[in-house]
C-alpha positions as CSV (number, residue, x, y, z in Angstrom):
1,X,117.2,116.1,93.8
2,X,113.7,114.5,93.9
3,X,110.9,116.5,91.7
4,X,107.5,116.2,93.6
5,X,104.5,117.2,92.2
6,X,103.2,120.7,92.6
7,X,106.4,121.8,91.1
8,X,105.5,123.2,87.5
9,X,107.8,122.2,84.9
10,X,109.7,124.4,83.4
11,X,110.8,122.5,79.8
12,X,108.6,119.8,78.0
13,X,109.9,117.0,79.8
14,X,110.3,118.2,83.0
15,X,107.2,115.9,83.6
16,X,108.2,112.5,82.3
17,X,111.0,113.1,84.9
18,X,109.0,113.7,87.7
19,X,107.4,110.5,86.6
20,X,110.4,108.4,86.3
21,X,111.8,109.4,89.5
22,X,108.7,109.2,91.6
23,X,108.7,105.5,90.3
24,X,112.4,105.0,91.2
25,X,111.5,106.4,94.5
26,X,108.5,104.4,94.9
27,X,110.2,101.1,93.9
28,X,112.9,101.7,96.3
29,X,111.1,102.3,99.3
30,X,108.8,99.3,98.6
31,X,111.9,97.3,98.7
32,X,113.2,98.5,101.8
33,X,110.2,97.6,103.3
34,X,110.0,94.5,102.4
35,X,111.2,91.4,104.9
36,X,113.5,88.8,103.9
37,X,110.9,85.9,105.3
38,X,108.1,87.8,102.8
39,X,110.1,87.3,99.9
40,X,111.1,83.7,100.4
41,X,114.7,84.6,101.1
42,X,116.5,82.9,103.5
43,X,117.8,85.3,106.7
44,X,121.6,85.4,107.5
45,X,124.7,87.5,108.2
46,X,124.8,91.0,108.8
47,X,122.8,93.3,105.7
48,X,123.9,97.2,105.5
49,X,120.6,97.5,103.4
50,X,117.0,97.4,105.3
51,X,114.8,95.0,103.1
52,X,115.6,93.3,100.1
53,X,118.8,94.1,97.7
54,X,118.1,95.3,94.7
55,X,120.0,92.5,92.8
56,X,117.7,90.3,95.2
57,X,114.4,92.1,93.8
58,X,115.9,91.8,90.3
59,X,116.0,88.2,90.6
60,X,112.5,87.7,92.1
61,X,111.6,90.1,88.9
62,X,113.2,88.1,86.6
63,X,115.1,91.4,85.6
64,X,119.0,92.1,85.1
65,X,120.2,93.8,88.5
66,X,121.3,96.9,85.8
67,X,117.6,97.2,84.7
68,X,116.4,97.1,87.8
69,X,119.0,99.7,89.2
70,X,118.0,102.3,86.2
71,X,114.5,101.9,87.4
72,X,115.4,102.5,90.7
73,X,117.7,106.0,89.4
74,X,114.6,107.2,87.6
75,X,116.5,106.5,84.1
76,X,114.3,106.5,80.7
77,X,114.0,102.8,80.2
78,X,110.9,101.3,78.7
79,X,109.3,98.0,80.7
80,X,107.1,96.2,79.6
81,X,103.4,95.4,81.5
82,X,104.9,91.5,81.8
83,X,108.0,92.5,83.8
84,X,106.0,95.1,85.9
85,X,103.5,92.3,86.7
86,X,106.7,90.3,87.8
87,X,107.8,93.3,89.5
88,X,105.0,93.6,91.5
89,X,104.6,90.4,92.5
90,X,108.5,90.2,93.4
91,X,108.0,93.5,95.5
92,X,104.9,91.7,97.7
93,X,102.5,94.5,96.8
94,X,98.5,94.9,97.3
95,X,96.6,96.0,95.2
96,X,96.5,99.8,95.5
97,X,100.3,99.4,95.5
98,X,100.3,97.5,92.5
99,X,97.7,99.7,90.5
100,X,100.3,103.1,91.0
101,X,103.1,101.2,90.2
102,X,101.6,100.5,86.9
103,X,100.0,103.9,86.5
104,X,103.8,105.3,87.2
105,X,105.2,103.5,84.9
106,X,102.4,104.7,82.4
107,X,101.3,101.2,81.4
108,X,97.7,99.5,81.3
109,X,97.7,96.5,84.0
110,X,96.3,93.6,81.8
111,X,94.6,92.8,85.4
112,X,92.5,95.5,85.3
113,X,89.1,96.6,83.1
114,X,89.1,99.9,81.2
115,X,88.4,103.3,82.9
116,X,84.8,104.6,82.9
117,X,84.4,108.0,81.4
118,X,84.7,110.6,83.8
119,X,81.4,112.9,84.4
120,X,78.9,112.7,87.4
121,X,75.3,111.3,86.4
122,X,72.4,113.0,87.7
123,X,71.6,109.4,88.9
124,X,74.5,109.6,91.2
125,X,73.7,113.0,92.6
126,X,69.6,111.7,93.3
127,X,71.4,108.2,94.9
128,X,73.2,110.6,97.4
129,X,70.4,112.5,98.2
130,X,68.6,109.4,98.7
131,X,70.5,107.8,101.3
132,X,69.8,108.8,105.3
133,X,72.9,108.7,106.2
134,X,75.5,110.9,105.6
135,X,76.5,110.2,102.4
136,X,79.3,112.3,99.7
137,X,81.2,111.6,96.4
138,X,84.7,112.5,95.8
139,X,85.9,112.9,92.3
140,X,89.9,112.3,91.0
141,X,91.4,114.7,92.9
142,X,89.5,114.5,96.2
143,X,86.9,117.4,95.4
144,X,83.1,116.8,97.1
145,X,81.0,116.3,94.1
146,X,77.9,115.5,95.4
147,X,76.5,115.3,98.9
148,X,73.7,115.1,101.3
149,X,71.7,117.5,103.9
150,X,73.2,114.9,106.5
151,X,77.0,115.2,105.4
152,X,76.4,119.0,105.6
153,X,75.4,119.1,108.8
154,X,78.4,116.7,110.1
155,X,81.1,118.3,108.1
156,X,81.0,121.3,109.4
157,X,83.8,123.1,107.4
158,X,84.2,121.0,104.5
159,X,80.9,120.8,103.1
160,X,79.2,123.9,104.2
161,X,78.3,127.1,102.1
162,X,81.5,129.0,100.5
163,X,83.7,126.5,101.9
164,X,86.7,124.2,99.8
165,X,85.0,121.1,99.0
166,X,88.6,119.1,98.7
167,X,88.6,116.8,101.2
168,X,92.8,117.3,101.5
169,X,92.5,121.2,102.1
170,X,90.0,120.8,104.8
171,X,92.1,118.0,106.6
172,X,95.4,119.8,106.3
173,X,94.6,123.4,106.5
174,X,91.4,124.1,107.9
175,X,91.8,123.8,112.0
176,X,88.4,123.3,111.9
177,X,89.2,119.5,111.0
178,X,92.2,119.2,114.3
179,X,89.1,119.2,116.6
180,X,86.1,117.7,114.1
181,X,88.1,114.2,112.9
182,X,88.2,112.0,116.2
183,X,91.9,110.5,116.3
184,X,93.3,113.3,113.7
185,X,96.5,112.0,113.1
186,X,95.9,108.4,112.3
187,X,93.0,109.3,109.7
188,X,95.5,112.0,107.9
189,X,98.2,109.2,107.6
190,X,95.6,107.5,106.0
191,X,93.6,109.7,103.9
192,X,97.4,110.6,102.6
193,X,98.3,107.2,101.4
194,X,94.7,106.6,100.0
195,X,94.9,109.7,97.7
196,X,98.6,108.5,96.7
197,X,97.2,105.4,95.2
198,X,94.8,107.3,93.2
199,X,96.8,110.4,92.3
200,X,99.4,108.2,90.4
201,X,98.1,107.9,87.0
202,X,97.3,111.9,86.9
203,X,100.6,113.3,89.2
204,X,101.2,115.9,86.2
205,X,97.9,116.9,85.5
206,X,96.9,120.5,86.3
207,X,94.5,120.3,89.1
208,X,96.5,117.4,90.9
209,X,99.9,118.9,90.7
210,X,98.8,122.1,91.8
211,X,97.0,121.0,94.8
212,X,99.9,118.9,95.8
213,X,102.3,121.5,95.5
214,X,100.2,123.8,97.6
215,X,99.4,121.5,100.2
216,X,103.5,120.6,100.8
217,X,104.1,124.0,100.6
218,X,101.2,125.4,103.1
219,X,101.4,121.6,105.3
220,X,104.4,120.4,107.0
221,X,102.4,117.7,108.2
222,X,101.2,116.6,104.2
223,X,104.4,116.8,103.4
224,X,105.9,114.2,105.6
225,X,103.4,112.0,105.1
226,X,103.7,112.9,101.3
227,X,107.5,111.9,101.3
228,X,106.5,108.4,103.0
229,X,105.1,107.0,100.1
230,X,102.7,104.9,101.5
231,X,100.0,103.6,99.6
232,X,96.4,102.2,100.6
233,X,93.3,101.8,98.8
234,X,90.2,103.8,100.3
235,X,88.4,101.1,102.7
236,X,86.1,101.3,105.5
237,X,85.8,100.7,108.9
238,X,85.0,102.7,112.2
239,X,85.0,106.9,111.6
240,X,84.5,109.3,115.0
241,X,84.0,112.2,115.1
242,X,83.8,115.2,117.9
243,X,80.9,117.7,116.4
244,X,80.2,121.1,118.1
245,X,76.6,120.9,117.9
246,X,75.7,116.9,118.0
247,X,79.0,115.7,120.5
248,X,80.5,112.6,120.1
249,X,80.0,110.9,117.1
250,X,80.6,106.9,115.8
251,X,80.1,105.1,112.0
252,X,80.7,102.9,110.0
253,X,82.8,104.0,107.2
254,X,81.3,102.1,103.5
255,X,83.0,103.3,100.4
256,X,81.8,101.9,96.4
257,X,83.5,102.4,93.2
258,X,81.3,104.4,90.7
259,X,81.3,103.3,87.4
260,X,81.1,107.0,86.6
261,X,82.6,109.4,87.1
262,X,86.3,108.0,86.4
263,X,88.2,107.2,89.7
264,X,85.1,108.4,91.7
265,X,84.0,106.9,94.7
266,X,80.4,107.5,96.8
267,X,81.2,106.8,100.5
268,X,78.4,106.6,103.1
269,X,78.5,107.1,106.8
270,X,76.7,104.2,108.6
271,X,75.8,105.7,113.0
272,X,77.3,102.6,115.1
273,X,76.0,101.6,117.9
274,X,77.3,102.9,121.4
């Protein structure tokens, strides 16, 4: 049986488990997914497997087809950042994909810089209340940090007085967001699989196993996207929106990396053109 976050553990490593298996899970499905042509494998005969085989990945990987396997069973095997750089590039994945692999795994891509610490400058806050646009920055776990007078007025359940500021709550639980978010189902798909990629290196923390848990418990909807696995990194691109005061509404989604806080991002709301 799979472990998903939001469960609380109930012995000490109950959460090195969960790890292990979500990157089983997570290596599996990646390889499912994964065409023969996109792998450089040649297409024939009749395959009872979707996707690569796993002593076909293992090969790509430079990997024994038993290591491999006890990666794929959640076992407690050590890899090293090499061979999860092989991995990754065996398994055809993006960037996003490839950052939670290695945050999974617990290990430090050698690709990437060091974290920033992880606090919100006042500089940030004065940025956001600089910009005329609508404008908002979401820490680690997807909570509204810092926002404008113009994101108030357009998120009209989200970042308004005595409301949750997590971006997830409002979009799964508040039915305030079914009628607000233009094209609702596509942008929760979406907004799932972004968090994912940043949730991975802090699954059994706290505040993000907690709100996970409650959100597959209280969501049906979360938790099939959840249980898909997909990963994207937050990007941009056209946002509409249907408000109750100011009708129909089109952007231009822009989203930046903050060198601090850790893992935040400031995204800002560009009106398109009709």
């Amino acid at each position: 049986m799979i472990i998903y976050p939001g469960i609380k553990p109930t012995m000490a490593d109950t959460d090195i488990q969960t790890q292990r298996r979500e990157l089983g899970e997570f290596v599996r499905t990646q390889r499912e997914k994964l065409p023969l042509t996109d792998a450089g494998l040649p297409v024939g005969g009749r395959r009872r497997t979707p996707g690569l085989r796993r002593e076909e990945v293992a090969q790509l990987a430079g990997l024994s087809t038993t290591w491999y396997t006890w990666i794929e069973q959640g076992r407690d095997v050590s890899v090293s950042p090499h061979a999860l750089s092989r991995l990754a590039a065996a398994l055809r994945l993006d960037r996003a994909e490839r950052a939670y692999l290695f945050e999974l795994a617990g290990k430090r891509d050698p690709e990437q810089p060091d974290s920033p610490p992880d606090d919100i400058a006042p500089a940030v806050r004065a940025c956001v209340d600089a910009i005329v646009s609508p404008a908002y920055v979401l820490d680690r776990n997807w909570n509204a940090r810092a926002w404008n007078t113009y994101a108030e007025r357009l998120f009209l359940g989200w970042l308004t007085p005595g409301a949750d500021r997590n971006l997830l709550r409002f979009i799964f639980l508040n039915p305030a967001a079914h009628t607000l978010i233009d094209g609702w189902e596509e942008r929760a798909r979406r907004v799932v699989a972004e968090f994912r990629a940043h949730a991975g290196s802090h699954l059994n923390d706290p505040a993000p196993r907690d709100l996970i848990g409650d959100l597959l418990r209280q969501s049906p909807a979360f938790a099939g996207l959840w249980q898909q696995r997909d990963v994207q990194e937050r990007e941009g691109g056209a946002r509409t929106f249907n408000h109750p005061v100011d009708g129909f509404l089109r952007y231009e989604q822009v989203t930046f990396n903050l060198v601090a806080p850790l893992d935040a991002k400031m995204t800002i709301l560009i009106r398109a053109d009709d």
